[in-house]
C-alpha positions in Angstrom: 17.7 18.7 12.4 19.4 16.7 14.5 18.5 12.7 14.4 20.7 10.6 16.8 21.5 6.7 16.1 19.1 5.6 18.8 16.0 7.4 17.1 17.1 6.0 13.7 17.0 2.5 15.4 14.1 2.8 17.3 12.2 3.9 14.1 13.7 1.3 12.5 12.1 -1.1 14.7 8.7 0.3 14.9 8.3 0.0 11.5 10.1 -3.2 11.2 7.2 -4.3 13.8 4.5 -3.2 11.8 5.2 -4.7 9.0 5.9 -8.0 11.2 2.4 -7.5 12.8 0.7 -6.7 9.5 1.9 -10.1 8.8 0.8 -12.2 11.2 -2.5 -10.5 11.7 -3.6 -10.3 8.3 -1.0 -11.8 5.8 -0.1 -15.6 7.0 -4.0 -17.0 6.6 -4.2 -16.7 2.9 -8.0 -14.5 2.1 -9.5 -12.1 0.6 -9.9 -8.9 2.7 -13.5 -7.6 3.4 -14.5 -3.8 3.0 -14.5 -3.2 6.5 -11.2 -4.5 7.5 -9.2 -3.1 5.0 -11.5 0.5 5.6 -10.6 0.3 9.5 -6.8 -0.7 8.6 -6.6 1.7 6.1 -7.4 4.5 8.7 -5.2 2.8 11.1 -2.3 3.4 9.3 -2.9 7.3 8.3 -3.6 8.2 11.5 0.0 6.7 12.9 1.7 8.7 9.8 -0.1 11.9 10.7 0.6 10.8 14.2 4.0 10.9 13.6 3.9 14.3 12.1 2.6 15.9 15.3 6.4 14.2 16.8 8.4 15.5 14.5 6.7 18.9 15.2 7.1 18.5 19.1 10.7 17.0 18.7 12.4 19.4 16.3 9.5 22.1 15.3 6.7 22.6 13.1 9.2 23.9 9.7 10.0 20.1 9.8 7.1 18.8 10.4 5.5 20.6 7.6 8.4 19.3 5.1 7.3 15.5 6.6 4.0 16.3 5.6 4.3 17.6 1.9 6.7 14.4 1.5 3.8 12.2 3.2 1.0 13.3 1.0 3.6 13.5 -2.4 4.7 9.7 -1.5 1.2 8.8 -0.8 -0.3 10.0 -3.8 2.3 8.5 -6.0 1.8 5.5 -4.1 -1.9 5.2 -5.2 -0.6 5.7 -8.8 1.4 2.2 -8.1 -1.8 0.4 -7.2 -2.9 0.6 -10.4 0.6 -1.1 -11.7 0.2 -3.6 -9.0 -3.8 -4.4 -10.3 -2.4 -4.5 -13.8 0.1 -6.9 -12.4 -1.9 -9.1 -10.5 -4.4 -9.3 -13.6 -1.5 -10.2 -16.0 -0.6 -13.1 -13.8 -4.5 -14.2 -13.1 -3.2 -14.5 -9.2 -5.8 -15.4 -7.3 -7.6 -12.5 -4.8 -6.7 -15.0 -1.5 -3.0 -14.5 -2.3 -2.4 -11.2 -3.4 -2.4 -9.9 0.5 1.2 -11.9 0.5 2.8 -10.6 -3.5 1.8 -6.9 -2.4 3.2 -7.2 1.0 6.4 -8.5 0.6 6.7 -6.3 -2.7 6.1 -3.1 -0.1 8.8 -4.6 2.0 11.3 -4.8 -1.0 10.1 -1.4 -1.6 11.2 0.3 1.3 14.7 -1.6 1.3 14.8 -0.3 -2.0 14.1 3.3 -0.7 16.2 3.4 1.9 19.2 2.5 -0.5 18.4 5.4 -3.2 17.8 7.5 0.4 21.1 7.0 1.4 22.8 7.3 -1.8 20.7 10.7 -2.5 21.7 12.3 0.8 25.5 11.4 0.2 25.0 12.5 -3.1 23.4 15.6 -1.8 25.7 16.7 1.0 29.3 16.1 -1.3 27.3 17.9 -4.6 24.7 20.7 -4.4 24.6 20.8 -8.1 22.5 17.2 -7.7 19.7 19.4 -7.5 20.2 20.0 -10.7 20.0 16.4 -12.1 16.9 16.0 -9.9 15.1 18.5 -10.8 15.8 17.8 -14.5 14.9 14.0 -14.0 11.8 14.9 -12.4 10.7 17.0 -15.1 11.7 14.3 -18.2 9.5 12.1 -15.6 6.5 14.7 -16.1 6.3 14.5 -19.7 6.9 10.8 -19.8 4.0 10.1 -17.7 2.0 12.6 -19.5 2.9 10.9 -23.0 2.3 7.3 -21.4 -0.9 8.6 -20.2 -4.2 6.4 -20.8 -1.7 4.3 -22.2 -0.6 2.1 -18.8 -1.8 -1.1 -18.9 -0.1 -2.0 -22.6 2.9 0.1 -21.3 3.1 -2.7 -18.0 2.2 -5.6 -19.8 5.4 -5.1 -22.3 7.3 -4.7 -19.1 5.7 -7.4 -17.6 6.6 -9.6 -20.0 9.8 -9.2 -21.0 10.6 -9.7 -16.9 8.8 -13.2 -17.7 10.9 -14.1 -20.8 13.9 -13.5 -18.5 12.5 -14.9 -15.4 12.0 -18.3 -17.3 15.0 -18.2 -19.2 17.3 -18.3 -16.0 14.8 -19.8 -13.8 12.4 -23.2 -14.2 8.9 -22.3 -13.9 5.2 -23.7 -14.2 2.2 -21.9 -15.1 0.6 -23.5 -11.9 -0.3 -22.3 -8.5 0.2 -24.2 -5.3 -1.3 -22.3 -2.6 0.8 -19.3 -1.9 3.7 -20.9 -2.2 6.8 -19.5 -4.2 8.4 -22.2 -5.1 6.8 -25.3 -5.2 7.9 -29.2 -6.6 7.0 -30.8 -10.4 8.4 -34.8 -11.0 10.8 -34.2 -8.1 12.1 -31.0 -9.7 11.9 -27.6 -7.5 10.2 -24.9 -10.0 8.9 -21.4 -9.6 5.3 -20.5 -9.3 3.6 -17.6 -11.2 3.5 -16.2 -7.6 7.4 -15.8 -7.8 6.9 -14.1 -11.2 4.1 -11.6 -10.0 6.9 -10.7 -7.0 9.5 -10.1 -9.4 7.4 -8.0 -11.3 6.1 -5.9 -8.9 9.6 -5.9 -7.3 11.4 -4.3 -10.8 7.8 -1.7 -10.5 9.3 -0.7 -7.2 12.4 -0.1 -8.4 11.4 2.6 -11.0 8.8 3.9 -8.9 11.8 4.8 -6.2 13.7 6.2 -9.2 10.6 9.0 -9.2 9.6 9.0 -6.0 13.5 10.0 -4.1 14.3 12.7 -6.3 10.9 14.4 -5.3 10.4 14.0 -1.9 14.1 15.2 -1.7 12.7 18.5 -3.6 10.7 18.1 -0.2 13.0 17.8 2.3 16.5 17.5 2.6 16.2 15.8 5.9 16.9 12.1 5.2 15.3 11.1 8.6 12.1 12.7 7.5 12.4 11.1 3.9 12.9 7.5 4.9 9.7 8.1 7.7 7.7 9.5 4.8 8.3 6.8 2.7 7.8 4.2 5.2 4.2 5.5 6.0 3.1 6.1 2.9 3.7 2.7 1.9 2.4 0.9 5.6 -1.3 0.4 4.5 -0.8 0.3 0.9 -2.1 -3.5 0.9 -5.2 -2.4 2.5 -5.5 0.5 0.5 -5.4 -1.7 -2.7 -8.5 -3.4 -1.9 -9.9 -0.7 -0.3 -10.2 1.5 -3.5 -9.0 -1.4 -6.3 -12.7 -0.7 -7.4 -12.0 3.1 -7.9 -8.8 2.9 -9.7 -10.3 3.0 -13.1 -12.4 6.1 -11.8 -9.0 7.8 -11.5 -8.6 9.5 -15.4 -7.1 12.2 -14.9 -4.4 10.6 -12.1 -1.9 10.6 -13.9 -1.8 14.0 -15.0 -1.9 15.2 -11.9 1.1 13.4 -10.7 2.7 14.7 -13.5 1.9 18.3 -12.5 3.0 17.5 -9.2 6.7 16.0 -10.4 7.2 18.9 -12.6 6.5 21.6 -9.8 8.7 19.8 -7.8 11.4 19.0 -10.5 11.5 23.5 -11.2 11.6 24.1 -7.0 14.5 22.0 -7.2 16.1 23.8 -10.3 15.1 26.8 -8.5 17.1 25.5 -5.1 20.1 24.5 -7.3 20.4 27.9 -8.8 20.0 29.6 -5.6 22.5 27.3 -4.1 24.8 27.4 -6.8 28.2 26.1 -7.5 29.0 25.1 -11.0 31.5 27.7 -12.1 29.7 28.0 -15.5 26.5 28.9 -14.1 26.8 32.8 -13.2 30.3 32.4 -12.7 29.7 30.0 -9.6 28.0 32.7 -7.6 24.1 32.0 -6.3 21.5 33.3 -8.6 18.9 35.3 -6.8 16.2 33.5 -7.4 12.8 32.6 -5.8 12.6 29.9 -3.6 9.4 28.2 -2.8 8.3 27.6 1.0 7.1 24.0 2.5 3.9 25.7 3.1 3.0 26.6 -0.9 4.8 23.1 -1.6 2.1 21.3 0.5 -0.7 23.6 -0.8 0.0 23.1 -4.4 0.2 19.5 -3.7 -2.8 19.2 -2.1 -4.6 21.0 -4.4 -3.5 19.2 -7.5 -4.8 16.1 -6.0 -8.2 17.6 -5.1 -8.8 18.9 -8.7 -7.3 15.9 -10.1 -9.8 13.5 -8.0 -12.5 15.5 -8.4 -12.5 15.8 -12.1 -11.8 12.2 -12.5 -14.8 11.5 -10.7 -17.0 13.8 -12.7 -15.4 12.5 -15.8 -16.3 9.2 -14.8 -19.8 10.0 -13.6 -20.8 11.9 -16.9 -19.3 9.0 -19.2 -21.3 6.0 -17.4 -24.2 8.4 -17.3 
């Protein structure tokens, strides 16, 4: 797959525009979203990413287009699983619905700059080691059982984390436990101090951080087409905002989320084992030859996916439904 540095460019200032759109349209006038809007917004934004699908199939064929795909709906799903950090988040900080448009917005913004770090780093990584497969897949799987262990378990796991980013934040930094509008940083006695609003960002900020730490690795098991990861990433999180007061309500609906995403991370986390063997290099692995192994195709990768997430949802739901029965 050939990307030039003009289509890099240009993608990167489509989505740069976006984002710049979202925030003048929706963002700058601090309020609190209504159904509607963030239901038409929502659909907005998934139709450009599975727009931009139908691209990639006409530009370099539908094999890539299928891997943009499986990473779409992966990065998407595990996106929703960070909705219910950021509601945990917001809660902890009691920040008020009008401004939360702003913390989650430019949290998705540090997000992807934080992506498309780990992106570049993994695709160096990638093309100078193939035994990095290795390490991935192995993180991927450690990932699985950790969120399967943290499981029903989330909100005191976040509010640890939450505050110990506090302590920190107010041991380097002077703060108040006041809002001023949706200001940052705001002025005490004469004295320029941070707002809770600050506080909320840097939490959500350190969220994105380990949430790329999963999230690279696996799409990479995906794809390893870093033009197709980067896109991926950047549509699954365009509309995030709007999808967190779209479905906020339904989060807690979602019980059995989590262990879906864990199945997901550990069937990606053994294709990736399985690639690295098949690929093999490491001279005490079968002597450094490739190990005939099965590989597993885009097109069972985006069926297993997909059908995780069904069972996943739909059990959750009639979980849910038989418990507030």
């Amino acid at each position: 797959m050939q990307v030039t540095a003009l289509e890099w460019v240009i993608t990167g200032v489509v989505i740069l525009g976006l984002f710049v759109f979202d925030f003048f349209a929706h963002v700058r006038t601090p309020h609190e979203p209504t159904f509607k809007e963030s239901g038409i917004w929502s659909a907005v934004y998934i139709s450009l990413a599975l727009l931009f699908g139908l691209f990639v199939a006409w530009k370099w064929g539908g094999t890539f287009a299928g891997e943009y795909y499986a990473g779409f709906v992966t990065e998407k799903a595990l996106s929703v699983d960070n909705l219910f950090i950021f509601l945990i988040i917001m809660t902890t900080f009691a920040v008020p619905r009008i401004y939360q448009q702003k913390v989650l917005l430019i949290g998705i913004v540090l997000a992807l700059v934080m992506r498309g770090v780990f992106i570049a780093v993994g695709a160096a990584a990638i093309s100078a080691f193939s035994w990095v497969f290795y390490l991935f897949g192995a993180f991927l799987i450690f990932t699985a059982v950790k969120l399967l262990r943290e499981s029903g378990h989330e909100v005191e796991h976040e509010e640890q984390r939450d505050s110990r980013i506090v302590a920190l934040a107010k041991r380097i930094l002077p703060t108040t436990d006041q809002y001023d509008g949706d200001k940052l940083v705001t002025r005490i006695d004469g004295k320029r101090v941070v707002t809770p609003l600050l506080l909320a960002l840097l939490a959500i900020g350190f969220a994105d951080l380990l949430f790329a730490l999963d999230s690279i690795p696996a799409i990479y098991g995906l794809t390893e087409q870093p033009y197709l990861v980067f896109t991926a990433n950047a549509f699954a999180l365009m509309g995030l905002r709007q999808l967190y007061f779209l479905i906020g309500g339904l989060l807690d609906r979602l019980v059995y989320l989590s262990y879906g995403l864990a199945a997901i991370l550990a069937f990606i986390g053994v294709k990736l084992v399985l690639h690295a063997l098949h690929e093999n290099t490491l001279p005490f692995v079968n002597g450094g030859e490739h190990v005939s192994v099965p590989e597993i195709s885009t097109v069972l990768s985006l069926s297993v996916i997909i059908g995780i997430l069904v069972v996943a949802t739909v059990a959750s739901l009639l979980k849910t439904r038989r418990t507030s029965a």
